[in-house]
C-alpha positions, 0 to 999 in steps of 0.5 A: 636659724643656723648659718650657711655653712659654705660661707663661714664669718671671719673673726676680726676686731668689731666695730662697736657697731658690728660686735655683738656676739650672741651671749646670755644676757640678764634677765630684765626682771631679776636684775636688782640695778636700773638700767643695766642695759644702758637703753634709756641713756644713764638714768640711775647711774651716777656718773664722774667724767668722762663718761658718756651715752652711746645709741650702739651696745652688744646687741648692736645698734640702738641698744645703747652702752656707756663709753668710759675715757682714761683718766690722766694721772689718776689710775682706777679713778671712779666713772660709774656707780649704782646702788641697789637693794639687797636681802642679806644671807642671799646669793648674787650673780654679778655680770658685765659686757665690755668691749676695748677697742685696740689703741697703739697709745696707750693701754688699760681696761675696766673693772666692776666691784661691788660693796656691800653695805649695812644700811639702806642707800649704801650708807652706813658701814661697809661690810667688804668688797666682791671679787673684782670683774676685770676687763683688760684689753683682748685680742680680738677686741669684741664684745665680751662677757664675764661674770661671777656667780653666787656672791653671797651678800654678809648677813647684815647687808641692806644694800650694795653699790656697783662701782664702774672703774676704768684704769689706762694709760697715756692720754685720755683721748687714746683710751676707751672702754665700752659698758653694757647689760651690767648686772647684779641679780639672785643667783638660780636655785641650781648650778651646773659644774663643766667638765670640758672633755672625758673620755674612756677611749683607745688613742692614737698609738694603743694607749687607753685613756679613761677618766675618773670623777669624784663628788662630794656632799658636804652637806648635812643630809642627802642630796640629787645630783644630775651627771650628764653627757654630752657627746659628738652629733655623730655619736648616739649618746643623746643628752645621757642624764644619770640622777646619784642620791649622795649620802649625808658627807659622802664621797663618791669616786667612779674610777672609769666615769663612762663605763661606771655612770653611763654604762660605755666602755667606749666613748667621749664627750664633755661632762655635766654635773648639776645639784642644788646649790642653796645647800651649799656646793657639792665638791667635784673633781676629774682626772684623766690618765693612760691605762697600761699594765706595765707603763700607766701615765701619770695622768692630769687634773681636768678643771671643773668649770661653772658657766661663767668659765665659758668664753669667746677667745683663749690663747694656748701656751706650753704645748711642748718643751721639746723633749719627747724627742722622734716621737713627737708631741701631739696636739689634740683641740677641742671645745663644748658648747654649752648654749642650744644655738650652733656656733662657729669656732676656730683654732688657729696654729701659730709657729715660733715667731707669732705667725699663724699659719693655718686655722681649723674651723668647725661648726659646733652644734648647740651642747655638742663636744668636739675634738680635732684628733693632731690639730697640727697635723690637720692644719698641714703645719707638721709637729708643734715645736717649742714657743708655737702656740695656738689661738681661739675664737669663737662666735659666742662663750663655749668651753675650748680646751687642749690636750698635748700627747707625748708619743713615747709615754701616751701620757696627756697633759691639759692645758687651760686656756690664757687671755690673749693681750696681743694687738 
């Protein structure tokens, strides 16, 4: 059911209670750990103190998580662990949900491993370690939700244990750190890659921008791949879906991605690309740059993200250094939301000394992108000057991204979104 829209939430630090956001949570069925939920208490886990039950998680009250304490004297000391059954050669996706509630004493977060191990019940020889899934301390303190996807278990792995490490510091009753829906499943047949903004449009000030895509097969025969389009809810493009058969090794570049995929000379909008992946990847990259004549810019990359990529808050650093002189620098914001549900989004426009002093709110229909055209102007701040940033939050992971402008050139620089550690 969709919010009112006349009486938006506010984005404060949660209780454990209250913070529940509305991420994607694991499949019960698919998810090779017991318990991962923490609904039934800490049956199969083995626990270290100080770790406890606690009857509230990220689904709210009653649906259960594990609170870890610090450990003094001991950084990164083992509180938590499973051991499941794995097939050796296949792909995993490895999540969690946390929560790190602010304390003035002390500092730390938690971080999830997984060992693969070549015997049953986790004996035998270790065959390497997973990336870490790391949890530090962010503001707001919510409810988060990472994961990493297509861990691919060594050929001759039986078996995998998921380790629970919380590392702070100062004294253990300063530190806690909330676990929930911890999960270590088969990875989907298919992948889609996220390319937050596109764009083959007339700026501001007569520059043209125009976005280039490049995908690759690397495999050995020919391989679908589906290139959607995701627009404005005021636009007509629908959920524009081109299928490419790629070639055996082939290479493909379309220099203006709107115009060359979906037929628009004129339009905007976050880009999808979806393939099988048991194959392998496909290889995908973006660029976006000015089209002029007698002044092309030199243009930016534009990341190509998978779903694990999206999030709840960012900070935006960097937006000018101050040399585009009267002409300013521009801050264009903006944001894909990749699930089927409206969410409620905000950016908020900080000066040089930290202060925020206006936030733009949008609501953000499910697979809808966005774009606030001169954010600072919109939030009635004047231009952005060196040292102001800009903060996000949303209600649940989506795709936020900026985009400064320098007025002289029109040239576009992306920016990637950064944790945020401010209290």
């Amino acid at each position: 059911m969709r919010r009112n829209r006349r009486t938006p939430p506010t984005f404060l630090g949660a209780t454990l209670a209250g913070a529940a956001l509305a991420v994607a949570l694991p499949s019960a069925a698919a998810n090779v750990l017991q318990n991962g939920s923490f609904e039934t208490g800490l049956g199969g886990w083995t626990a270290t103190a100080p770790v406890s039950w606690e009857p509230d998680g990220s689904s709210g009250p009653g649906s259960g998580s594990v609170r870890l304490r610090g450990n003094p004297g001991v950084v990164g000391a083992l509180s938590l662990s499973q051991c499941a059954a794995v097939t050796p050669g296949a792909d995993y996706d490895f999540g969690a949900t946390a929560l790190l509630p602010y304390s003035p004493e002390s500092q730390g977060g938690v971080s999830l491993r997984v060992v693969w191990h070549s015997w049953p019940g986790c004996e035998g020889a270790a065959l390497g370690l997973a990336p870490a899934l790391d949890f530090p301390h962010v503001a707001p303190a919510v409810w988060t939700r990472r994961r990493l996807e297509r861990l691919r278990a060594p050929s001759g792995a039986a078996s995998a244990s998921v380790l629970v490490v919380p590392w702070s510091s100062g004294p253990e009753s300063a530190f806690s750190a909330f676990v929930d829906d911890v999960e270590l499943s088969p990875s989907s047949r298919f992948v889609t890659l996220t390319v937050p903004t596109a764009a083959s449009v007339d700026g501001a000030n007569g520059e043209r921008f125009q976005t280039t895509l490049v995908l690759t097969n690397a495999a050995l025969y020919t391989r679908r791949v589906d290139v959607a389009l995701r627009c404005a809810s005021n636009v007509p493009c629908g959920t524009s879906t081109v299928s490419l058969q790629l070639a055996p090794r082939e290479t493909r570049a379309f220099a203006d991605l709107l115009l060359d995929v979906f037929g628009k000379r004129n339009g905007a909008g976050a880009i999808e690309v979806t393939y099988e992946a048991t194959p392998g990847p496909v290889v995908v990259s973006a660029r976006a740059a000015t089209v002029h004549a007698e002044r092309p810019g030199n243009g930016m990359a534009l990341p190509v993200l998978p779903a694990a990529a999206a999030r709840s808050t960012a900070t935006f650093f960097g937006l000018t250094d101050g040399r585009a002189g009267v002409g300013g620098t521009r801050v264009n914001a903006g944001v894909y939301n990749p699930s089927d549900a409206t969410v409620f989004v905000g950016f908020s426009v900080h000066d040089e000394s930290g202060d925020v002093r206006n936030t733009v709110y949008r609501w953000i229909e499910g697979r809808e992108w966005a774009q606030i055209d001169d954010l600072f102007a919109v939030a009635g701040h004047g231009p952005a000057r060196p040292g102001s940033y800009v903060t996000f939050h949303s209600e649940a992971p989506v795709f936020p991204f900026l985009i400064t402008i320098d007025n002289r050139s029109g040239d576009p620089t992306f920016l990637e979104p950064s944790e945020s550690f401010q209290p």
